[in-house]
PLY file of the C-alpha trace (Angstrom):
ply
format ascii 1.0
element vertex 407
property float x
property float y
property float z
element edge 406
property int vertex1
property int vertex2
end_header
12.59 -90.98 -38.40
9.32 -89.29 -38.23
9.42 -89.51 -34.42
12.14 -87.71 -34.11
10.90 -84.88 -36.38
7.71 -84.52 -34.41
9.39 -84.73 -31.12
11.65 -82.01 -32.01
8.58 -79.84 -33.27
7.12 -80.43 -29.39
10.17 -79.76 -27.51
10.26 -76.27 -29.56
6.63 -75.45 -29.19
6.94 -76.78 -25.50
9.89 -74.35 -24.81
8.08 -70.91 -26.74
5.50 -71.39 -24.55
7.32 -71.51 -21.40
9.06 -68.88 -22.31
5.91 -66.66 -23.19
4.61 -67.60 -19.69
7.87 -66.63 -17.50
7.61 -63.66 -19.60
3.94 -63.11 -19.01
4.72 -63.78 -15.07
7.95 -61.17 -14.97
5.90 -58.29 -16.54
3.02 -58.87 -14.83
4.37 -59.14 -11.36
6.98 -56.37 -12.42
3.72 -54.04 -12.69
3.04 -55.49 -9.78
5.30 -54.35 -7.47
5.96 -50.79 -9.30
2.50 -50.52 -8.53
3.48 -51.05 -5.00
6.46 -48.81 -4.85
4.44 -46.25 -6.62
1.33 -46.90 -4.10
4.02 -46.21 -1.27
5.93 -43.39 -2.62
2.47 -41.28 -3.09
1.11 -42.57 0.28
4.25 -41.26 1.69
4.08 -37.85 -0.06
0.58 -37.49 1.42
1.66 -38.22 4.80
4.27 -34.80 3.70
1.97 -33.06 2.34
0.12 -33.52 5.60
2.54 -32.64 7.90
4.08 -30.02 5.71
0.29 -28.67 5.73
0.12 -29.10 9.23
3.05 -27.60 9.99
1.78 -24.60 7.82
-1.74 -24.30 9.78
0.66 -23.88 12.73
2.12 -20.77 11.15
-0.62 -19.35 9.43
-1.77 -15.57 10.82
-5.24 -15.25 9.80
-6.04 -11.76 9.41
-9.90 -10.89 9.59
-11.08 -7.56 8.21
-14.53 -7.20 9.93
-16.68 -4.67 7.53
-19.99 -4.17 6.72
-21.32 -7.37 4.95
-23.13 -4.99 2.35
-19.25 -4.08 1.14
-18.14 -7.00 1.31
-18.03 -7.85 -2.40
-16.65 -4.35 -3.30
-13.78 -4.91 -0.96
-10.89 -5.39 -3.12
-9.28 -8.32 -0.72
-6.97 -10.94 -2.41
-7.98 -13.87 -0.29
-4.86 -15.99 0.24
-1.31 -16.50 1.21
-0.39 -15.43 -2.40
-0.97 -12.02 -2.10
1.67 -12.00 0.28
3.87 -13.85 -1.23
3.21 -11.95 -4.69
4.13 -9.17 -2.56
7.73 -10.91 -2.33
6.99 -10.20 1.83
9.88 -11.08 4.34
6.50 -12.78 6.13
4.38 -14.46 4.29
2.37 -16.28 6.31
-0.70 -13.74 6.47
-3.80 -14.78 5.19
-5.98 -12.03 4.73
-9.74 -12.34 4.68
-13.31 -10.89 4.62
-14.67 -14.17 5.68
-15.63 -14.36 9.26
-16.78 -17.57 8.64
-13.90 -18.95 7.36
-12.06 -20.63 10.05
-15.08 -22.49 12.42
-12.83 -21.36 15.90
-13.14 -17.78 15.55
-9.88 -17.66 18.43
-7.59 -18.73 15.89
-8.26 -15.28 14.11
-5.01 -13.35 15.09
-5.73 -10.20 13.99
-9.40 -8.24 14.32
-9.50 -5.09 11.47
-12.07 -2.66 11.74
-11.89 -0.12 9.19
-12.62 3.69 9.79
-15.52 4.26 6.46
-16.98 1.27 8.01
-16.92 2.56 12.22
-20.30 4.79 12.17
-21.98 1.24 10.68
-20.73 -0.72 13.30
-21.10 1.91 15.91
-25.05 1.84 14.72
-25.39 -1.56 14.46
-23.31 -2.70 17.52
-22.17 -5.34 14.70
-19.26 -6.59 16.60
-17.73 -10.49 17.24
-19.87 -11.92 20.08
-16.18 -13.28 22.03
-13.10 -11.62 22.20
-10.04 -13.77 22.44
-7.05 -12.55 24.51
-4.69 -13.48 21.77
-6.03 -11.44 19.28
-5.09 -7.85 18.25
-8.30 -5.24 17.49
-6.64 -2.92 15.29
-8.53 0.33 13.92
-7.73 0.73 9.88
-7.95 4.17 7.96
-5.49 4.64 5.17
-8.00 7.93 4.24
-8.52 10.77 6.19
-9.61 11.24 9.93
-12.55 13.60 9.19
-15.21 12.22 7.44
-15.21 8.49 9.59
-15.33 10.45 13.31
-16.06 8.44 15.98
-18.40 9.96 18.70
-18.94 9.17 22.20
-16.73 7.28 24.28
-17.25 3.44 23.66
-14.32 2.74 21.03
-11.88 4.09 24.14
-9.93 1.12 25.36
-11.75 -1.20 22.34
-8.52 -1.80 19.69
-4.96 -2.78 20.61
-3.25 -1.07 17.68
-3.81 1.75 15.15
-2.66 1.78 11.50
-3.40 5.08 10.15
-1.71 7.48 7.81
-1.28 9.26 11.33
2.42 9.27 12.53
2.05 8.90 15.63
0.13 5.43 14.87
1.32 1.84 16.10
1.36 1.07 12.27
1.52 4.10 9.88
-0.43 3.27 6.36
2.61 4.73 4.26
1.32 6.64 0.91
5.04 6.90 0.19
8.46 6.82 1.95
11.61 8.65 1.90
15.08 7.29 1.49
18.53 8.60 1.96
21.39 8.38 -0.79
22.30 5.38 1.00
18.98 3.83 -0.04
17.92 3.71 4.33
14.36 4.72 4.70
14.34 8.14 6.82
11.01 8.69 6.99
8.35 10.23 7.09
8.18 10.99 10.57
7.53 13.16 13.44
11.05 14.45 13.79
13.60 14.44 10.45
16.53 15.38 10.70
16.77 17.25 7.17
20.03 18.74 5.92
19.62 22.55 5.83
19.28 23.99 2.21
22.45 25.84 2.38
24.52 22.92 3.05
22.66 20.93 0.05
25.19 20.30 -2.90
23.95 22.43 -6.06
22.10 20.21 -8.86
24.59 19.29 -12.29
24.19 21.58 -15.51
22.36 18.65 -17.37
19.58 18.48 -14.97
19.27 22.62 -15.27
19.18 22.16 -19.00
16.13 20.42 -18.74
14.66 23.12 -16.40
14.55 25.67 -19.58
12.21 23.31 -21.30
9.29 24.48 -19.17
6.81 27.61 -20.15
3.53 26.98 -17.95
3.28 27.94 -14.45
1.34 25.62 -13.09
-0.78 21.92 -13.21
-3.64 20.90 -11.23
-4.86 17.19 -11.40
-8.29 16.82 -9.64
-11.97 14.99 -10.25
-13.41 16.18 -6.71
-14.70 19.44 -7.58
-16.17 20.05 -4.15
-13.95 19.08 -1.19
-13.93 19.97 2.85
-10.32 21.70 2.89
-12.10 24.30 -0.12
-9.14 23.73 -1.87
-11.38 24.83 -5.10
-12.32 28.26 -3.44
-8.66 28.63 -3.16
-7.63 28.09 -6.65
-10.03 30.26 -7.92
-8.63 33.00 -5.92
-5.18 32.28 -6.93
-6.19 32.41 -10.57
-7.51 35.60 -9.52
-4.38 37.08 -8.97
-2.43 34.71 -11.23
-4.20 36.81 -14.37
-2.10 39.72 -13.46
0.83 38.38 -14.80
-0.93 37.02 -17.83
-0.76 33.12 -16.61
-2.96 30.22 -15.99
-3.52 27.31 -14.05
-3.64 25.03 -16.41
-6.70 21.95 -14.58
-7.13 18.23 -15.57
-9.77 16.02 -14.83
-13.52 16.99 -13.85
-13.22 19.79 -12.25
-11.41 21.57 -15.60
-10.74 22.27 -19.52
-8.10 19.65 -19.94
-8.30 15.89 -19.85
-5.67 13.09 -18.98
-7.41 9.72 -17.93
-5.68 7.29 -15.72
-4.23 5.19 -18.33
-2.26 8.03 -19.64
-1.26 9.17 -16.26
2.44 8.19 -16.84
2.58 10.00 -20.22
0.85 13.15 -18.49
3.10 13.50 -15.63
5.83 13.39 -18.67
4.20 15.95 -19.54
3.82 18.11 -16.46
7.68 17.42 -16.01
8.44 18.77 -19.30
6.38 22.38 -19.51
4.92 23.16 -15.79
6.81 25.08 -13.12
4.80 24.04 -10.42
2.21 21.02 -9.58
-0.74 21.82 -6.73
-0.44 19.08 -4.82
-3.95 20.45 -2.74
-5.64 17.91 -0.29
-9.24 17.66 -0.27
-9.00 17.44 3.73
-6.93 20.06 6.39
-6.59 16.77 8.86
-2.97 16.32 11.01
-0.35 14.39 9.13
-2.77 13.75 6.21
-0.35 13.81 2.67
-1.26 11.96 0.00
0.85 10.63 -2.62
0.10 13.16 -4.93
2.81 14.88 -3.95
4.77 12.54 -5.82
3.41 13.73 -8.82
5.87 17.00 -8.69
8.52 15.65 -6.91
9.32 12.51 -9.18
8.46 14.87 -12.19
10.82 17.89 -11.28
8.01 20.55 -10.83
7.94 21.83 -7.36
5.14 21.04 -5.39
2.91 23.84 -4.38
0.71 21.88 -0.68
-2.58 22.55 1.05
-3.24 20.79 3.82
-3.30 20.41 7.69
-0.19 18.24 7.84
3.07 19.83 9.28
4.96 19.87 5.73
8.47 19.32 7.70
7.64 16.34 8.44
7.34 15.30 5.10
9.56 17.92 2.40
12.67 19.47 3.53
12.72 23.20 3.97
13.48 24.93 0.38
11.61 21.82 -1.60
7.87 23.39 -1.87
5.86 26.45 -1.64
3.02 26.39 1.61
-0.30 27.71 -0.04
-1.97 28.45 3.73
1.56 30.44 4.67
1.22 32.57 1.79
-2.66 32.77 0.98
-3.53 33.76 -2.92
-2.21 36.53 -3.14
1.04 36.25 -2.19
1.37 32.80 -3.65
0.50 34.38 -7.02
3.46 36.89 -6.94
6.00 34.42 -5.51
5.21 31.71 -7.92
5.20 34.74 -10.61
8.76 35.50 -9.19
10.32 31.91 -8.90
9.26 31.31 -12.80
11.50 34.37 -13.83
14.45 33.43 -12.11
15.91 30.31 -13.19
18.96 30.22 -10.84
16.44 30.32 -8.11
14.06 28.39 -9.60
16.28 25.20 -9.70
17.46 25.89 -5.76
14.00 24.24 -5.12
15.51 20.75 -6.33
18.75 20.49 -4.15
17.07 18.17 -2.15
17.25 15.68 -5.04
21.20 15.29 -4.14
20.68 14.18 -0.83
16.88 12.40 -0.53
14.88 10.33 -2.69
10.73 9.54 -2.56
9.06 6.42 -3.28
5.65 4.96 -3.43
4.92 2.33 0.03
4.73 -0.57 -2.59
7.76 -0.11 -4.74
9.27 -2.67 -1.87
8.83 -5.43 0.45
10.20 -3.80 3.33
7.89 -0.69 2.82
4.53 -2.06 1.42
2.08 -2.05 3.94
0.64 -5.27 4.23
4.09 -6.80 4.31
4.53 -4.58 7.41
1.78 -5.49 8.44
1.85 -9.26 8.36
5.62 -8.57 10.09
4.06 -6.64 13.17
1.71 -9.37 13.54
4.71 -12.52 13.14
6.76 -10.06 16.06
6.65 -12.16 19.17
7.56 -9.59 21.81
5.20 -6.68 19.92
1.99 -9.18 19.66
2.99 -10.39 23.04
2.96 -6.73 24.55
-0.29 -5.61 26.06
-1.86 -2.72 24.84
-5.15 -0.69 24.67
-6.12 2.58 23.02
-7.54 4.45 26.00
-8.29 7.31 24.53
-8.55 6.83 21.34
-11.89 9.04 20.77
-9.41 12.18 21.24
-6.73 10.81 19.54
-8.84 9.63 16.16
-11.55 12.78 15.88
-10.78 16.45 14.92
-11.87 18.68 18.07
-15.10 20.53 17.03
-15.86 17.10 14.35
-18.00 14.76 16.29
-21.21 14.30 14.86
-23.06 13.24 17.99
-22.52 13.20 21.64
0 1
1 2
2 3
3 4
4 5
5 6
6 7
7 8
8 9
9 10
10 11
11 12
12 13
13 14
14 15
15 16
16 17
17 18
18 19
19 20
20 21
21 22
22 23
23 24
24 25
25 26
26 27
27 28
28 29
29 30
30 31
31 32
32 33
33 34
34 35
35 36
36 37
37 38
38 39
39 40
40 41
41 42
42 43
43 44
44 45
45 46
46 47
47 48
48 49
49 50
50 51
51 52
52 53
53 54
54 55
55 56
56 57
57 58
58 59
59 60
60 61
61 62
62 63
63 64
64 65
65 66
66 67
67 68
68 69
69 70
70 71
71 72
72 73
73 74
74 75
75 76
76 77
77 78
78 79
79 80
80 81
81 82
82 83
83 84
84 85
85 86
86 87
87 88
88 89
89 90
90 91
91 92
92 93
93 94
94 95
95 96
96 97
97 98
98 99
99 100
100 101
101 102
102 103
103 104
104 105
105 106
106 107
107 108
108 109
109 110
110 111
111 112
112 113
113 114
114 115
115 116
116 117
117 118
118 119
119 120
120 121
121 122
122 123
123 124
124 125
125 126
126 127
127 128
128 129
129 130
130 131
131 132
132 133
133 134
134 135
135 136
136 137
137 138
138 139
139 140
140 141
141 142
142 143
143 144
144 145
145 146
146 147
147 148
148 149
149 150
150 151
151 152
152 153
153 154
154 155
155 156
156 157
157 158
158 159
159 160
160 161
161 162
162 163
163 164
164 165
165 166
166 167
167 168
168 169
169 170
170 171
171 172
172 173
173 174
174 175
175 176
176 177
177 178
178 179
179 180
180 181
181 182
182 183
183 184
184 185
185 186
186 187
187 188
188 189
189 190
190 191
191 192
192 193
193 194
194 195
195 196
196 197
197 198
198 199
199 200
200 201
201 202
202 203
203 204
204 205
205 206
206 207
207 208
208 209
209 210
210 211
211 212
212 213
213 214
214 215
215 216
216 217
217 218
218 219
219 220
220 221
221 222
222 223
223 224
224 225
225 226
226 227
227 228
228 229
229 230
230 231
231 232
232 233
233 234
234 235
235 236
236 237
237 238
238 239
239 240
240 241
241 242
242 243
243 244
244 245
245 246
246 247
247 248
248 249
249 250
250 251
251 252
252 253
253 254
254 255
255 256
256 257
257 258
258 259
259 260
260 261
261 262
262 263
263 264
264 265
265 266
266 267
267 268
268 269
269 270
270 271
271 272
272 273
273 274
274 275
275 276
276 277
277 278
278 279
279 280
280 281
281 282
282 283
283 284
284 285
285 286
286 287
287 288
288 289
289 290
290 291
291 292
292 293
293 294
294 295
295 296
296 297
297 298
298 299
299 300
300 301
301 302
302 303
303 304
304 305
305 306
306 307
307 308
308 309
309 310
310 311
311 312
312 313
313 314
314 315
315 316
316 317
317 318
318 319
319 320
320 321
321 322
322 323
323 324
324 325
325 326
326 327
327 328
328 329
329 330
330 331
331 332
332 333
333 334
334 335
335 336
336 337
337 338
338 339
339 340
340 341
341 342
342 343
343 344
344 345
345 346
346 347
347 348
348 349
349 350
350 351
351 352
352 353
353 354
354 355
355 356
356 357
357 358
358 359
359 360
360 361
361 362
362 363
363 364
364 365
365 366
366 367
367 368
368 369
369 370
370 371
371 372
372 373
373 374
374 375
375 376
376 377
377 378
378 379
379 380
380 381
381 382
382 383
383 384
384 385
385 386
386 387
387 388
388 389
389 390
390 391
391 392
392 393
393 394
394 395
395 396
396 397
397 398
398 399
399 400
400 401
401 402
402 403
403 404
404 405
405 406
């Protein structure tokens, strides 16, 4: 009987063993070939990844913006497709760079920007690409005014394809703000508008005259740049001239004044300035053609009405009845009619009809407005790209007459 016993104590040890093995085997070969399926499910979404990337390269508009190396670390340039896409851009498939070493076949560069405060270096240095590529666009940048970047003699005539300037006549215009309709279209600005005349604007609502009685100061000037080629600080020291007649006073922020409002508290200033001030000087530091910043937006987004100084045609920019022209009126006159406006409510609040019809907004409040979403969807137009053209006289067209600095 002891047989038995013992065989019975092999057959069970015999058959945990075997049982430990096949389980051994399934689990190991089970890694096995998860390891495989895994192996080929990652090699697969490389090969994806590849041809999605691929795919990508095919798209991608590189976007070189040649400048003086010496600058290039102060150029503020967001380096990657993010910055459009950030920008929530209908194209996004601009890659902007200060690189031009970035891609090793300079061709594939679509775009060529030279930038106006760096053209006098260039010009100097004849610091320019060694090939030009028929596919690529030379476009001339300047966002800032036309006078202090002139460019003399005649060797940048038939040199860029495009212009994107503040200018309006420009193949791109560098927006500081745009101007909608109350159907939300953009209308400008623009060489020709089409304003509705003041008399046929609808009258502004009680509440927003209500709000008009808050203010007691006549006017607010926001400047650091004390000393500035339009002499825009001559002229406001003549208008304070006549402005103590009537016992008032400009009232100056920043450098160049008494009162103080640093950038951070720019939103709660201009609070401020909509609350008490009658009037905002929105004064350029520069008399140059179609050159408005957006510090007009200061008065017109904060109901004081904007008194300009500039060279710009204003039409093209305000409707009629919306500001006061410093240069039409000169100090004197400004003085009285400013004095006038501030005792006459009724017509005081005529100057914000406009507000019924138009609306103004900075260029990056949307994608269909910011400028480098324009720009990378100039650059993604087929037929525009495609087009031929060369800025033949573009020494005229960029320099003030009597502003060249050399022959």
């Amino acid at each position: 009987m002891i047989f038995p016993v013992k065989f019975k104590k092999i057959t069970y040890v015999f058959f945990i063993s075997i049982s430990i093995i096949v389980i051994y085997f399934r689990l190991h070969f089970k890694n096995v070939v998860d390891n495989v399926i895994t192996d080929i499910e990652v090699n697969k979404n490389k090969s994806n990844e590849v041809k999605s990337q691929k795919c990508l390269r095919d798209v991608i508009k590189y976007i070189l913006l040649w400048i003086n190396p010496k600058n290039r670390q102060e150029e503020n340039v967001d380096r990657s497709l993010y910055s459009f896409s950030r920008r929530n851009c209908a194209w996004n498939n601009c890659y902007l760079t200060v690189e031009r070493q970035l891609i090793s076949d300079f061709s594939q560069y679509s775009v060529i920007l030279f930038k106006g405060a760096d053209i006098e270096y260039i010009q100097n240095s004849l610091d320019l690409p060694k090939n030009r590529y028929p596919n690529q666009k030379y476009v001339f940048v300047s966002e800032d005014l036309a006078a202090p970047y002139t460019t003399c003699g005649r060797q940048w005539d038939g040199f860029f394809n495009w212009t994107w300037t503040y200018k309006l006549d420009s193949d791109l215009i560098w927006n500081s703000f745009v101007i909608r309709d109350v159907n939300g279209t953009i209308i400008g600005p623009k060489q020709n508008m089409n304003w509705i005349k003041l008399r046929d604007m609808k009258p502004i609502d009680s509440k927003f005259i209500m709000n008009l009685r808050s203010k007691t100061k006549i006017a607010a000037w926001f400047t650091s740049n004390c000393r500035t080629q339009s002499l825009r600080e001559m002229f406001v020291n003549e208008l304070q001239k006549y402005l103590d007649e009537y016992n008032l006073q400009i009232d100056i922020y920043g450098k160049c004044g008494n009162h103080r409002c640093p950038k951070v508290l720019m939103k709660r200033c201009l609070k401020m300035v909509e609350r008490e001030y009658y009037f905002y000087l929105a004064f350029e530091n520069t008399l140059s053609e179609d050159y408005v910043t957006n510090i007009i937006l200061h008065a017109l987004n904060h109901n004081a009405v904007p008194v300009v100084l500039g060279g710009a045609n204003y039409t093209r920019f305000m409707p009629d009845g919306a500001y006061l022209n410093a240069l039409e009126y000169g100090p004197e006159k400004l003085a009285r009619r400013m004095f006038e406006i501030m005792q006459n409510l009724s017509l005081y609040q005529k100057f914000f009809r406009w507000k019924q019809h138009y609306s103004y907004h900075a260029h990056d409040e949307a994608p269909e407005t910011d400028n480098y979403c324009r720009l990378c969807a100039l650059v993604n137009n087929r037929k525009e790209f495609n087009t031929f053209s060369l800025k033949k006289n573009f020494t005229n067209w960029w320099t003030p007459k009597g502003k060249c600095l050399k022959d």
